[in-house]
N, CA, C and O of each residue as an XYZ file, in Angstrom:
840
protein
N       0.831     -1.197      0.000
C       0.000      0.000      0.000
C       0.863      1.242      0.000
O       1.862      1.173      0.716
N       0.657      2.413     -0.697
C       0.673      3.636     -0.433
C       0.955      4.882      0.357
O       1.692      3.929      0.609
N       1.115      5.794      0.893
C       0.665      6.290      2.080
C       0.149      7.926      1.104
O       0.526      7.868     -0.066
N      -0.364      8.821      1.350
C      -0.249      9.830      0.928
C      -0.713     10.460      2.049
O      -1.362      9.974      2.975
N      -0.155     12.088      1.822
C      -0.653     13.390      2.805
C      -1.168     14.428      1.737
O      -0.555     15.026      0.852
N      -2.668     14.449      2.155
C      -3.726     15.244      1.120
C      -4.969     15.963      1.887
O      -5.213     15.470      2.989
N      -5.755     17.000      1.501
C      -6.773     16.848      2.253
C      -7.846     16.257      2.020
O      -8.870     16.432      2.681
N      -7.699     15.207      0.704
C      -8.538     14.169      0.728
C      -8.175     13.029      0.649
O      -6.972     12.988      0.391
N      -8.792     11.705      0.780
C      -8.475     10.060      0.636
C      -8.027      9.755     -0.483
O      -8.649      9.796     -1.545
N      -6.598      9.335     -0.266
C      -6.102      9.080     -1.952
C      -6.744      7.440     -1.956
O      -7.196      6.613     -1.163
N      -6.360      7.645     -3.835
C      -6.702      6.466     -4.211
C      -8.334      6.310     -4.788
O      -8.802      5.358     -5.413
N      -9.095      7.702     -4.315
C     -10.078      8.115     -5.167
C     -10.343      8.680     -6.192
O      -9.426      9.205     -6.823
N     -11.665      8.741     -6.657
C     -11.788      9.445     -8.021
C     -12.707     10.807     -7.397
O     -13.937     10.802     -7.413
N     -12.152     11.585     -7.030
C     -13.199     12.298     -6.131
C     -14.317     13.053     -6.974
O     -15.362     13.424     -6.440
N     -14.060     13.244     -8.224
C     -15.009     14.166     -8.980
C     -15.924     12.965     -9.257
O     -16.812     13.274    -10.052
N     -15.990     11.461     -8.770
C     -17.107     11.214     -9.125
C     -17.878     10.667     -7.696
O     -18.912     10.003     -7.627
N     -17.105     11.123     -6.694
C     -17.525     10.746     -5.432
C     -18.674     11.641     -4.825
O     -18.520     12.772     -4.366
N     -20.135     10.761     -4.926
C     -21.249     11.200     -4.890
C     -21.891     10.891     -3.707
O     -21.628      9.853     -3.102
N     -22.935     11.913     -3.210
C     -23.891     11.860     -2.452
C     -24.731     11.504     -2.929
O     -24.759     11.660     -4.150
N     -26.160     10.670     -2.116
C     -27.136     10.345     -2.650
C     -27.877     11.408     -3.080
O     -27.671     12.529     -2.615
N     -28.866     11.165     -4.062
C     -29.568     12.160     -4.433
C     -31.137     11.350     -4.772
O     -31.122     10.123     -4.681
N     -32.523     12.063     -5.174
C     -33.509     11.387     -5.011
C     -34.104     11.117     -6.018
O     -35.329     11.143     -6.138
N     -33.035     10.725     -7.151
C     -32.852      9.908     -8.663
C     -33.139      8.885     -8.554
O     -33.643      8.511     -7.495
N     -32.916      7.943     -9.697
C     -32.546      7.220     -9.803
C     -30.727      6.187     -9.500
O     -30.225      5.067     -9.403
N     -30.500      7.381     -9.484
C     -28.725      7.028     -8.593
C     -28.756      6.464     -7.395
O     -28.088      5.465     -7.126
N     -29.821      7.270     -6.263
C     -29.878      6.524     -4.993
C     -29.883      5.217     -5.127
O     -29.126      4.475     -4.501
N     -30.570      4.916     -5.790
C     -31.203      3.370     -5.761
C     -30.089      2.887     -6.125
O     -29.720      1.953     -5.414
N     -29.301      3.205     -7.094
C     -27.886      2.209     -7.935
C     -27.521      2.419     -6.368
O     -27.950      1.651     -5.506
N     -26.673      3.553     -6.073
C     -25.408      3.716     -4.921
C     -26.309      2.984     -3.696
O     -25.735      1.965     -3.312
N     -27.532      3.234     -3.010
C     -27.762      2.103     -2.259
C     -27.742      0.417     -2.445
O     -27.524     -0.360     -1.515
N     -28.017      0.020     -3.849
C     -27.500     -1.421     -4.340
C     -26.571     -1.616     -4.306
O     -26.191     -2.758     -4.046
N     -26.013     -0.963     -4.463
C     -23.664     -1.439     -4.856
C     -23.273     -1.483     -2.774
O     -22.463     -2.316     -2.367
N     -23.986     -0.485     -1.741
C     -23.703     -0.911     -0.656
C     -24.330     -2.149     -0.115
O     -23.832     -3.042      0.571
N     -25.654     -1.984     -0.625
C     -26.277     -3.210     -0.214
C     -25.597     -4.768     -0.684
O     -25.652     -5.920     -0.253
N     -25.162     -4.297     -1.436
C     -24.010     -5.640     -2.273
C     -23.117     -5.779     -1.272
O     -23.391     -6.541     -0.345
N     -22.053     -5.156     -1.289
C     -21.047     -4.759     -0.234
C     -21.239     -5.271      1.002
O     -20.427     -6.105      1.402
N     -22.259     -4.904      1.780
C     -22.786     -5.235      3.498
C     -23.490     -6.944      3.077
O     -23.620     -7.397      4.215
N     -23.882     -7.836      2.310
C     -23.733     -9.041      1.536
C     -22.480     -9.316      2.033
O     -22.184     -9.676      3.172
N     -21.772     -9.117      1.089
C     -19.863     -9.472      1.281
C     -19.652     -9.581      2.338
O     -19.189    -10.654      2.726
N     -19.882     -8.590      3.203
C     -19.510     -8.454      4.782
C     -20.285     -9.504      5.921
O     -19.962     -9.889      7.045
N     -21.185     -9.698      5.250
C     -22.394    -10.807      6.152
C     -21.592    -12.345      5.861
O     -21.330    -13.247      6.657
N     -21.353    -12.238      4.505
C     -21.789    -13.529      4.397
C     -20.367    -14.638      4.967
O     -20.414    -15.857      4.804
N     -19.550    -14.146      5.426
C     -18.505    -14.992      6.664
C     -19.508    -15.532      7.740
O     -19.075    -16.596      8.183
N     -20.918    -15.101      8.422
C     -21.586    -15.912      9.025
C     -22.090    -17.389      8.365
O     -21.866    -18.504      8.835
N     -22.831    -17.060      7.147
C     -22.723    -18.358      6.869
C     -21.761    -19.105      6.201
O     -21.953    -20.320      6.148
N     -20.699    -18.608      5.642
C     -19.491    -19.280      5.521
C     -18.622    -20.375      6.748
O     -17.904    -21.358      6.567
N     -19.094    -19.654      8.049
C     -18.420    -19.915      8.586
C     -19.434    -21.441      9.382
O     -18.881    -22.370      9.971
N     -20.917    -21.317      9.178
C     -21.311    -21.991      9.889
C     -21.731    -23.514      8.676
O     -22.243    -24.571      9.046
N     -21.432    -23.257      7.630
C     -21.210    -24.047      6.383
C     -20.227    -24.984      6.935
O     -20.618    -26.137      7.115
N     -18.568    -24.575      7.346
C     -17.535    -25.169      7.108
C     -17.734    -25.857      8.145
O     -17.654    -27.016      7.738
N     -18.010    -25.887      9.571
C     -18.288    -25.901     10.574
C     -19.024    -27.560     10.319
O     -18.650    -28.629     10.801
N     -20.178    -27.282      9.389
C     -20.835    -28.527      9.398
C     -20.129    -29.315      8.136
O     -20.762    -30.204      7.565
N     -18.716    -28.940      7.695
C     -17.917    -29.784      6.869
C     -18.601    -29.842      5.326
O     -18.375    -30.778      4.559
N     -19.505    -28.656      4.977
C     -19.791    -28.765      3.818
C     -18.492    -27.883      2.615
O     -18.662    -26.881      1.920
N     -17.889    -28.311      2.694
C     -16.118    -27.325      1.810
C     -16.973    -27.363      0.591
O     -16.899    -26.135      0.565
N     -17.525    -27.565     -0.177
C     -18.248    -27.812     -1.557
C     -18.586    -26.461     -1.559
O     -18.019    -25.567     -2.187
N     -20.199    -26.303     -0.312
C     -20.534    -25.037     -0.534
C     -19.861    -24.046      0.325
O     -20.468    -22.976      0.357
N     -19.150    -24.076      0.789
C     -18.152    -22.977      1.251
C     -17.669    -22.416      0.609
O     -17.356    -21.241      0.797
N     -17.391    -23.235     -0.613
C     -15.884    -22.650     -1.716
C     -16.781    -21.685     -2.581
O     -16.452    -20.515     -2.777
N     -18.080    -22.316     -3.149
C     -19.319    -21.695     -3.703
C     -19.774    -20.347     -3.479
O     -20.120    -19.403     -4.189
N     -19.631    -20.630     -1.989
C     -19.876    -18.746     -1.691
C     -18.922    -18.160     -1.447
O     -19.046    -16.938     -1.527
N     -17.604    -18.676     -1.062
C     -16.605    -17.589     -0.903
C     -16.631    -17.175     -2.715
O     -17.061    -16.086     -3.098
N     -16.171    -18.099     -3.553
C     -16.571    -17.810     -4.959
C     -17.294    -16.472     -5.128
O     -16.797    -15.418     -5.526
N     -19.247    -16.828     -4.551
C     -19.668    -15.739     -4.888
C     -19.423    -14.599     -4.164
O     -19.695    -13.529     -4.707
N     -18.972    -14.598     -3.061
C     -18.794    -13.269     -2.404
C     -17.756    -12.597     -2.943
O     -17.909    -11.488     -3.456
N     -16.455    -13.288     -2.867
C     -15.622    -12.921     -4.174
C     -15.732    -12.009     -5.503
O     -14.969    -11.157     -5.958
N     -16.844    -12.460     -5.906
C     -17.010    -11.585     -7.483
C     -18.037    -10.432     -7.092
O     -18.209     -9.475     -7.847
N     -18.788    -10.575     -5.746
C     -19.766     -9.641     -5.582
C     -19.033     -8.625     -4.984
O     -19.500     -7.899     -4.106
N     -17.409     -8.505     -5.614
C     -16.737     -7.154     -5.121
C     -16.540     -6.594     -6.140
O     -16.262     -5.403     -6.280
N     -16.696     -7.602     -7.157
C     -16.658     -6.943     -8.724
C     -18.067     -6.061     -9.166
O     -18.149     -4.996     -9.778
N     -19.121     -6.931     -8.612
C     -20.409     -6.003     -9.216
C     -20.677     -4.739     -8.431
O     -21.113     -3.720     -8.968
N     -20.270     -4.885     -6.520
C     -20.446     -3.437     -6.277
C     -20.035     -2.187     -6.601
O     -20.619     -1.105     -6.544
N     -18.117     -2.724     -7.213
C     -17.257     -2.088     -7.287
C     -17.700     -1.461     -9.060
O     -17.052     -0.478     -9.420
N     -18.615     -1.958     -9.942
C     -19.278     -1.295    -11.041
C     -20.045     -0.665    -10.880
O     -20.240      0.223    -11.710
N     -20.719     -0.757     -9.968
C     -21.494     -0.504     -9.715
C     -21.314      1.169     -9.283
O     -21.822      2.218     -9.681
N     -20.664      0.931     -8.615
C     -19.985      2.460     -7.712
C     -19.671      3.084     -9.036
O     -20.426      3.910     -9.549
N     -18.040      2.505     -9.836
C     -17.571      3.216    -10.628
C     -18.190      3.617    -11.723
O     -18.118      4.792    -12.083
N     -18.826      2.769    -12.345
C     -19.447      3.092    -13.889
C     -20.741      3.448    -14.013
O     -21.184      3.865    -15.084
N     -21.582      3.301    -12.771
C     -22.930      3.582    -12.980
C     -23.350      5.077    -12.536
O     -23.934      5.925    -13.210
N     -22.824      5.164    -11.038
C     -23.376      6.195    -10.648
C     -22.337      7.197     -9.767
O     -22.410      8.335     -9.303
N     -21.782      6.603     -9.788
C     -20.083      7.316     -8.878
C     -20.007      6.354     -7.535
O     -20.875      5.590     -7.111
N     -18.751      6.623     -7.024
C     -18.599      6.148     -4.849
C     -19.014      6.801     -4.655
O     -19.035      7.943     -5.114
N     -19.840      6.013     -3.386
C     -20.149      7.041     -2.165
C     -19.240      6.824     -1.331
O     -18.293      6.039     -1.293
N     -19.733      7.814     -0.488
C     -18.420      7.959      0.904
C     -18.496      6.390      1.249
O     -17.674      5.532      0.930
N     -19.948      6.192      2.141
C     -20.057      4.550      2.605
C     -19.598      3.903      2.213
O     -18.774      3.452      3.008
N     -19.559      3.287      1.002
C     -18.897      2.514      0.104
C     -17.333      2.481      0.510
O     -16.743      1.435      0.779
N     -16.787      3.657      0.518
C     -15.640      4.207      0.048
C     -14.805      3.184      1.574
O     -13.678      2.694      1.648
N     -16.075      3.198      2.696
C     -15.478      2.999      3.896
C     -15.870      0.906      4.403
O     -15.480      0.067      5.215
N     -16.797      1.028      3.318
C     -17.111     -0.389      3.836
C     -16.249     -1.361      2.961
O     -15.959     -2.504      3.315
N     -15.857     -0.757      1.731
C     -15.561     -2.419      0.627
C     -14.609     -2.988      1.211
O     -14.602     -4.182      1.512
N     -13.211     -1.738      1.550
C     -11.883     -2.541      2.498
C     -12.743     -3.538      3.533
O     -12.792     -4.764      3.429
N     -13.247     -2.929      4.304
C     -13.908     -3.551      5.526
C     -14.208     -5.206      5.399
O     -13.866     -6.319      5.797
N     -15.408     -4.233      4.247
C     -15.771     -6.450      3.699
C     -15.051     -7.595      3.174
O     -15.211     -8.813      3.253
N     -14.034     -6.670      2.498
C     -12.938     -7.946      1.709
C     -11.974     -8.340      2.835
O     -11.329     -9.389      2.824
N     -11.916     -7.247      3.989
C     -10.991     -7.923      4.917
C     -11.773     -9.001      5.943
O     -11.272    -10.022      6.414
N     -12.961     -8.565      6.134
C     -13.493     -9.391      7.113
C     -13.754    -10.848      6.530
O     -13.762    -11.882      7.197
N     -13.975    -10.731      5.115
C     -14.274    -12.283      4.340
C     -13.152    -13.118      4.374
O     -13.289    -14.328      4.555
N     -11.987    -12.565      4.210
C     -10.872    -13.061      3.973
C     -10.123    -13.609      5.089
O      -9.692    -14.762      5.126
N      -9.989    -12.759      5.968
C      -9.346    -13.292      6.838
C     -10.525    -13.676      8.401
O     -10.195    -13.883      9.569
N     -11.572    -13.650      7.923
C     -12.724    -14.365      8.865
C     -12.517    -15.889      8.377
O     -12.478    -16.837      9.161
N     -12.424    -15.967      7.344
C     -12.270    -17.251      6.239
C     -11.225    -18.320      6.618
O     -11.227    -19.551      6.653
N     -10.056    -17.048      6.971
C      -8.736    -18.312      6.888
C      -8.764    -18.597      8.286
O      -8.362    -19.724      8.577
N      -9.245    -17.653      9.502
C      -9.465    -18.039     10.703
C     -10.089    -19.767     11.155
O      -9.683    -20.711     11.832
N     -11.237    -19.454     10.348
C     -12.162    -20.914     10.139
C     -11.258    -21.854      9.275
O     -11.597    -23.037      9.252
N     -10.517    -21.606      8.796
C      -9.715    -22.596      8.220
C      -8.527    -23.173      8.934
O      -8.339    -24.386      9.030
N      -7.747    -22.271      9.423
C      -7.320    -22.859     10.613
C      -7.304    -23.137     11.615
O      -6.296    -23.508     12.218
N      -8.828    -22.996     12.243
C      -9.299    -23.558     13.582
C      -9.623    -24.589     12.940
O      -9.970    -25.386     13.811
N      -9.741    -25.148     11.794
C      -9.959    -26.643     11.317
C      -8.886    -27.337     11.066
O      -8.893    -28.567     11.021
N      -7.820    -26.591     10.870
C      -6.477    -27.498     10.558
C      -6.325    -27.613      9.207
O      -5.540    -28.470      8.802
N      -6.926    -26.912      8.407
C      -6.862    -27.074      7.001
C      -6.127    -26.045      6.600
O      -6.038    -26.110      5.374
N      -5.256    -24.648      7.240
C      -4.168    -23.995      7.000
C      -3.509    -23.871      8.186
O      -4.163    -23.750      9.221
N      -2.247    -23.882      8.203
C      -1.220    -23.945      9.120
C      -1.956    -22.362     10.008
O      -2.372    -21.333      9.476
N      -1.880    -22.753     11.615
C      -2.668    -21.732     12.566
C      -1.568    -20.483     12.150
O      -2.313    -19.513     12.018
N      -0.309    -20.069     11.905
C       0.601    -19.251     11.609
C       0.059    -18.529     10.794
O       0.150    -17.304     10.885
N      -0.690    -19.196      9.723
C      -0.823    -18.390      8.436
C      -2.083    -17.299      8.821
O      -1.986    -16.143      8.408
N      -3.224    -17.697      9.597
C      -4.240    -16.407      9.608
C      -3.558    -15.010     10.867
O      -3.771    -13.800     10.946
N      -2.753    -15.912     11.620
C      -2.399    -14.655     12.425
C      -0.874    -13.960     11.597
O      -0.675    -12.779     11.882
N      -0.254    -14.350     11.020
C       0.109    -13.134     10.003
C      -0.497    -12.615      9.310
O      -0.101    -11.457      9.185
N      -1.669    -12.932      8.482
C      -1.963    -11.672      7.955
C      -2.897    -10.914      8.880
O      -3.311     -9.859      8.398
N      -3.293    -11.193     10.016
C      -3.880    -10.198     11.215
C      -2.898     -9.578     11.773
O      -3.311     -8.714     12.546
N      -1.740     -9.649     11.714
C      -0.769     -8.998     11.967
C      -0.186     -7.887     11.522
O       0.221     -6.920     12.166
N      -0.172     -8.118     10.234
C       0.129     -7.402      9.058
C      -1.044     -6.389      9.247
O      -0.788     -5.188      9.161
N      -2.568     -6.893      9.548
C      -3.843     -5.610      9.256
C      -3.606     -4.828     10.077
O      -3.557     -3.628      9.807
N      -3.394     -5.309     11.312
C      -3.267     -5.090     12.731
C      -2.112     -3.727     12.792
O      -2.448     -2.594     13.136
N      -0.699     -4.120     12.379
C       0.085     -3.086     12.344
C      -0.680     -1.513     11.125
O      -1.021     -0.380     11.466
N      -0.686     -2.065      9.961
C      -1.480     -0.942      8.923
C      -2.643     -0.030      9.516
O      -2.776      1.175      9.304
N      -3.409     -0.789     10.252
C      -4.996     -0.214     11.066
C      -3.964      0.881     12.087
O      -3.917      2.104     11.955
N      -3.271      0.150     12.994
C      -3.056      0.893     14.195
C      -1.843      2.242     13.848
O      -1.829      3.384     14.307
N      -0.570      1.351     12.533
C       0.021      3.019     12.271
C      -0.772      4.111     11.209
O      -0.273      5.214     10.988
N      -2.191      3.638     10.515
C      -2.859      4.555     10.147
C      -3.480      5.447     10.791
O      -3.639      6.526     10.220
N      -4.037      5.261     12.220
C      -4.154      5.648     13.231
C      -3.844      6.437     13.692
O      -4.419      7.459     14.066
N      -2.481      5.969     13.772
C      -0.974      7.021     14.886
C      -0.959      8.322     13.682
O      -1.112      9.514     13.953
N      -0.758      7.806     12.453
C      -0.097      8.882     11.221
C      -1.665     10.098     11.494
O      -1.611     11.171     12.094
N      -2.575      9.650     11.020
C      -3.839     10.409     10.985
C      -4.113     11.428     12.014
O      -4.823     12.406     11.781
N      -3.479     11.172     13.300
C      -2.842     11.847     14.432
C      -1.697     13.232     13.886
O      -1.778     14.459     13.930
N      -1.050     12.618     13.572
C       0.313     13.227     13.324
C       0.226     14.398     12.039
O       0.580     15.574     12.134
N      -0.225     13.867     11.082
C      -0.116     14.027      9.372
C      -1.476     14.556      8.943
O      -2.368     13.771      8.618
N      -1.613     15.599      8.938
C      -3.010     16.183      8.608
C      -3.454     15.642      6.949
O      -2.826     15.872      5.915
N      -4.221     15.176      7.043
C      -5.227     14.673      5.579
C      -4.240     13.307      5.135
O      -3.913     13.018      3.985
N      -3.923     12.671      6.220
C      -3.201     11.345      5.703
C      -4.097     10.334      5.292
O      -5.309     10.298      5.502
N      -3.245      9.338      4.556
C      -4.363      8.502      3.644
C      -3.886      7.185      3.097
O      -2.886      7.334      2.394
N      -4.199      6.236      3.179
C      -4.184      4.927      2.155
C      -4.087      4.893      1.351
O      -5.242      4.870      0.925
N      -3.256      4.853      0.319
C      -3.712      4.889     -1.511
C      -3.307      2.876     -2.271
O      -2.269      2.264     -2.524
N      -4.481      2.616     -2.339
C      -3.729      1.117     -2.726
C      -2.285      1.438     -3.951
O      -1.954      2.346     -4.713
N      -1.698     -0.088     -3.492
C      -0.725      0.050     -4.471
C      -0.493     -1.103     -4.966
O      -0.621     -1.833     -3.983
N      -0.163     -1.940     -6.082
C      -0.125     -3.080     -6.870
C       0.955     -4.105     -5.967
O       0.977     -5.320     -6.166
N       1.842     -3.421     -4.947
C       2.152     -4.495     -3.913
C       0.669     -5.244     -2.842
O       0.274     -6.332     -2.422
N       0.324     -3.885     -2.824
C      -1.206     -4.619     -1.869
C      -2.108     -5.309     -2.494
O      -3.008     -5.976     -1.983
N      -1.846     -5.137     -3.757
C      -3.281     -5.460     -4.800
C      -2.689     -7.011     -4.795
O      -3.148     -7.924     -4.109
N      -1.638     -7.101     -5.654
C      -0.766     -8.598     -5.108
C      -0.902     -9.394     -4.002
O      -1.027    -10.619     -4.019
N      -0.876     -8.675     -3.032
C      -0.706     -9.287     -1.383
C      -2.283    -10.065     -1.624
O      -2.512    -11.263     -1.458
N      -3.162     -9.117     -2.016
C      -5.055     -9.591     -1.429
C      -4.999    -10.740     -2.387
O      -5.443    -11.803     -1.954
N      -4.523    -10.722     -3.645
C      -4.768    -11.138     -4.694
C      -4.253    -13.164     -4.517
O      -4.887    -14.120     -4.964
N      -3.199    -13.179     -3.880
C      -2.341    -14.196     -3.394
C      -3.377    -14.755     -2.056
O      -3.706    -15.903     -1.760
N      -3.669    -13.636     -1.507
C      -4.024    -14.319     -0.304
C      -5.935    -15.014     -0.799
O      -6.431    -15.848     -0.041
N      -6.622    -14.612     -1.860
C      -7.857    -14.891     -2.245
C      -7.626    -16.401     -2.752
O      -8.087    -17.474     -2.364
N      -6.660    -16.024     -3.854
C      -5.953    -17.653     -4.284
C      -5.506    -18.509     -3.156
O      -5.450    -19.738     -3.178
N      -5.310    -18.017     -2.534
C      -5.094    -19.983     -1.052
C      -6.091    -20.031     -0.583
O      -6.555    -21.170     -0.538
N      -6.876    -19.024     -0.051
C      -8.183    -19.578      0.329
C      -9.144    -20.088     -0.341
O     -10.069    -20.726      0.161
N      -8.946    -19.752     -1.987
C      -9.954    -20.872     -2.857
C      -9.353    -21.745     -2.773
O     -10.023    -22.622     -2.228
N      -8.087    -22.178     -3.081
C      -7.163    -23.646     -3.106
C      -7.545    -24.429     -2.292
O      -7.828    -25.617     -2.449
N      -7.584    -23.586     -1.061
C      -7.460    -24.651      0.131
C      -9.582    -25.037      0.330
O     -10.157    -25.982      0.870
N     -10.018    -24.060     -0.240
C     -11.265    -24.633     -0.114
C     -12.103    -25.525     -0.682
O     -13.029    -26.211     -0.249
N     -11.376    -25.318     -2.195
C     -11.683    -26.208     -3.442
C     -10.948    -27.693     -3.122
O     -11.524    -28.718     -3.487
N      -9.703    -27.759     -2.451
C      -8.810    -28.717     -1.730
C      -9.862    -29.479     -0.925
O     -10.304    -30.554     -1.329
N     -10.220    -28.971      0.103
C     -11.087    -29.602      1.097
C     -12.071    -30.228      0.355
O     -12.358    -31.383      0.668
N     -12.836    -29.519     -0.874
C     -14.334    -30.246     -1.192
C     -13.694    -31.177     -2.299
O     -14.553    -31.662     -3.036
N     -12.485    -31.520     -2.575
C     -12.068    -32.410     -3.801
C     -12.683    -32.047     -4.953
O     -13.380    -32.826     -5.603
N     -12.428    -30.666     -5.322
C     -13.127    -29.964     -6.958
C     -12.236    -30.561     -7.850
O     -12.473    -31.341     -8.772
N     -11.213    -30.109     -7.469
C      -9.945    -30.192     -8.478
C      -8.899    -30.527     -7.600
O      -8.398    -30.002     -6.605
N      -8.646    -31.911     -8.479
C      -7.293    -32.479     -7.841
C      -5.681    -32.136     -7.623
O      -4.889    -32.830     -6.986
N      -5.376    -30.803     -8.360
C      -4.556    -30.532     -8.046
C      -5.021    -28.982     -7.212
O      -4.710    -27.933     -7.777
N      -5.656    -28.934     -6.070
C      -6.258    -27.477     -5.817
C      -5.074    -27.426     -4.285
O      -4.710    -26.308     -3.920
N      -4.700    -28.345     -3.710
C      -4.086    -28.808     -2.424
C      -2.654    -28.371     -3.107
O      -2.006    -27.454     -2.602
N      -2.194    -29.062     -4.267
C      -0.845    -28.701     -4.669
C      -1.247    -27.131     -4.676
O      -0.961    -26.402     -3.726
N      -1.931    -26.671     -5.825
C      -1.943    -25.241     -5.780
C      -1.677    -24.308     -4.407
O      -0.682    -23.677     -4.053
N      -2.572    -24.434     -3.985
C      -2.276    -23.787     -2.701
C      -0.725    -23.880     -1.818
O      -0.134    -22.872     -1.429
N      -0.294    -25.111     -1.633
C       0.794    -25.017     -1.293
C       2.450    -24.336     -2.043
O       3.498    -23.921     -1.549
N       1.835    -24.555     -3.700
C       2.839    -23.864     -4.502
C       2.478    -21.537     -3.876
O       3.270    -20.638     -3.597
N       0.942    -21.594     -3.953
C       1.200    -20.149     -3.602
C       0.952    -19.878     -2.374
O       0.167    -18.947     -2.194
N       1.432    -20.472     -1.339
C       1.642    -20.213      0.310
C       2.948    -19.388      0.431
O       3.184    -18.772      1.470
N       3.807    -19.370     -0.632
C       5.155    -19.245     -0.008
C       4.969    -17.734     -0.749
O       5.607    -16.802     -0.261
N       4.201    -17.508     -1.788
C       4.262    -16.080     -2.407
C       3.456    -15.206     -1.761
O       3.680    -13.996     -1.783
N       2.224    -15.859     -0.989
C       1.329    -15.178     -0.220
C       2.267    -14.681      1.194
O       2.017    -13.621      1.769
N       3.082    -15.373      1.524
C       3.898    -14.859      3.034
C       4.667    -14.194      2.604
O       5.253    -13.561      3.483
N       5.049    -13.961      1.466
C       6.050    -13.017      0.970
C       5.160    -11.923      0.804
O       5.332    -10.957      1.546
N       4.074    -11.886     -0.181
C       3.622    -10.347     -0.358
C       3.541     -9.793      0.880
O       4.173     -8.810      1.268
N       2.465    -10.670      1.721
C       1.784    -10.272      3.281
C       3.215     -9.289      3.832
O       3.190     -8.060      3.891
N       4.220    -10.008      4.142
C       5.041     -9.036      5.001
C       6.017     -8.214      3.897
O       6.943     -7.553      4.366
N       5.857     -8.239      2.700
C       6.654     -6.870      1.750
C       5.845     -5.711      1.729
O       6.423     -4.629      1.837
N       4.300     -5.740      1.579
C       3.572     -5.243      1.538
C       3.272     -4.404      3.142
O       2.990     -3.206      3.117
N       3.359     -5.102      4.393
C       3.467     -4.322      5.717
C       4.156     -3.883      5.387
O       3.585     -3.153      4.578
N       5.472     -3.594      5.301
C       7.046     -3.621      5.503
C       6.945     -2.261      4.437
O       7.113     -1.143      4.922
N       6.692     -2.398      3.122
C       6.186     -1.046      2.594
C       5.469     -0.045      2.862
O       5.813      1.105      2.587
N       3.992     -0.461      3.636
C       3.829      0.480      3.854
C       4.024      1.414      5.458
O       3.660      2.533      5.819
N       4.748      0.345      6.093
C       5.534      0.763      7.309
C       6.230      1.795      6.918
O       5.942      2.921      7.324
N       7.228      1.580      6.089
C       8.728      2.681      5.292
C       7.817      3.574      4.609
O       8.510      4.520      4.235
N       6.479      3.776      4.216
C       6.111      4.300      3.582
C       5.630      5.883      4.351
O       5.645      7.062      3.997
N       5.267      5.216      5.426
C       4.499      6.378      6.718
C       5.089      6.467      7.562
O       4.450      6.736      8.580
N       6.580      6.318      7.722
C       7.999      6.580      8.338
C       8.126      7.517      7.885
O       7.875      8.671      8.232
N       8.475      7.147      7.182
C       9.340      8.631      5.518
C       8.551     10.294      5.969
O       8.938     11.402      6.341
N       6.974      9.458      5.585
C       6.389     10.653      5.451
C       6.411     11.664      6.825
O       6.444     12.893      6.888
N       6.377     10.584      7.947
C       6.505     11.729      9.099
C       7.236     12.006      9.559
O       7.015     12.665     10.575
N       8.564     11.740      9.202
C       9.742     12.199      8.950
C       9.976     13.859      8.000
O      10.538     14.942      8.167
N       9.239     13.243      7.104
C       8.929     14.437      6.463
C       8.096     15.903      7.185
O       8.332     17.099      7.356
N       7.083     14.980      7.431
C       6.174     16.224      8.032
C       7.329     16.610      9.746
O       7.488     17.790     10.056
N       7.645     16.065     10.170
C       8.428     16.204     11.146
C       9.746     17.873     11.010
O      10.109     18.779     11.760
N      10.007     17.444      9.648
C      11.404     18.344      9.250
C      10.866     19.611      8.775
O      11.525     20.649      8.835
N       9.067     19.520      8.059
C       8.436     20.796      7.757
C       8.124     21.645      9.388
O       8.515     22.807      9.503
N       7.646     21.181     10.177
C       7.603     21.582     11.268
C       8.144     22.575     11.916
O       7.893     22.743     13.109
């Protein structure tokens, strides 16, 4: 990830970042959240799926929850603009699916227990020095960056592997996963580690304007 100092949220398109209005837009920009808060739900029944050892339909809905980041995320961009909400829930939902996901996966033993508490580690440090900086760094901000996009991207791929693994979809889904375990622990901590140095720098910077 990024870091920027702005007085707005990088990584937006702000001229199309919209308020509701009592169009026809409301209705799109309330669907694309209503999609979104979906995404965010649906780790309850994901989780109470795996629980009763159904990996078939587990993999099914992580699947669909998965792509239902693609339709909100059109939804936002091409139809009617982001809204703020949006702007604040999609991180939210893709993190809570994801790593709600691998939690349940390794309280089952089906990923090494190491692997979900690094990447809670990794959120854990980003959440808390975004925090500290936002303190410090007036109009500081997140801006994704194609190391993070990588990192999510690696980490979506083992959790289908390992889920498609469990329900025996595809016989080589167990190899898969284990071939990209070792690239997923690599992005996870290049990607902290960047954007650690990233919001160092900067308040370093803002430090020397001072």
């Amino acid at each position: 990830m990024a870091v920027a100092s702005s007085g707005r949220p990088a990584g937006v398109d702000h001229r199309r970042l919209t308020a509701t209005s009592p169009s026809g837009a409301s209705s799109a920009v309330n669907l694309a959240n209503a999609v979104t808060v979906l995404r965010l739900l649906s780790v309850v029944p994901i989780a109470l799926i795996l629980q009763a050892g159904e990996f078939q339909l587990a993999f099914w809905l992580f699947v669909a929850a998965g792509l239902s980041d693609g339709v909100d995320g059109f939804l936002a961009r091409r139809v009617v603009g982001v809204s703020r909400l949006g702007v604040v829930l999609d991180p939210i939902a893709d993190k809570v699916l994801l790593v709600g996901t691998l939690v349940l996966l390794g309280w089952q033993g089906l990923v090494p227990s190491w692997v979900p508490g690094l990447v809670i580690l990794r959120d854990l440090v980003i959440s808390v020095g975004a925090l500290l900086m936002r303190a410090r760094v007036e109009g500081f901000a997140i801006a994704p960056s194609l190391l993070g996009k990588a990192c999510t991207f690696t980490q979506i791929l083992y959790v289908g592997a390992v889920l498609a693994g469990a329900a025996e979809l595809v016989g080589v889904a167990q190899h898969l996963a284990q071939l990209v375990l070792p690239a997923m622990v690599l992005l996870t901590i290049a990607s902290g580690a960047a954007y650690t140095i990233g919001a160092i720098r900067l308040a370093v910077a803002g430090a020397g304007r001072s």
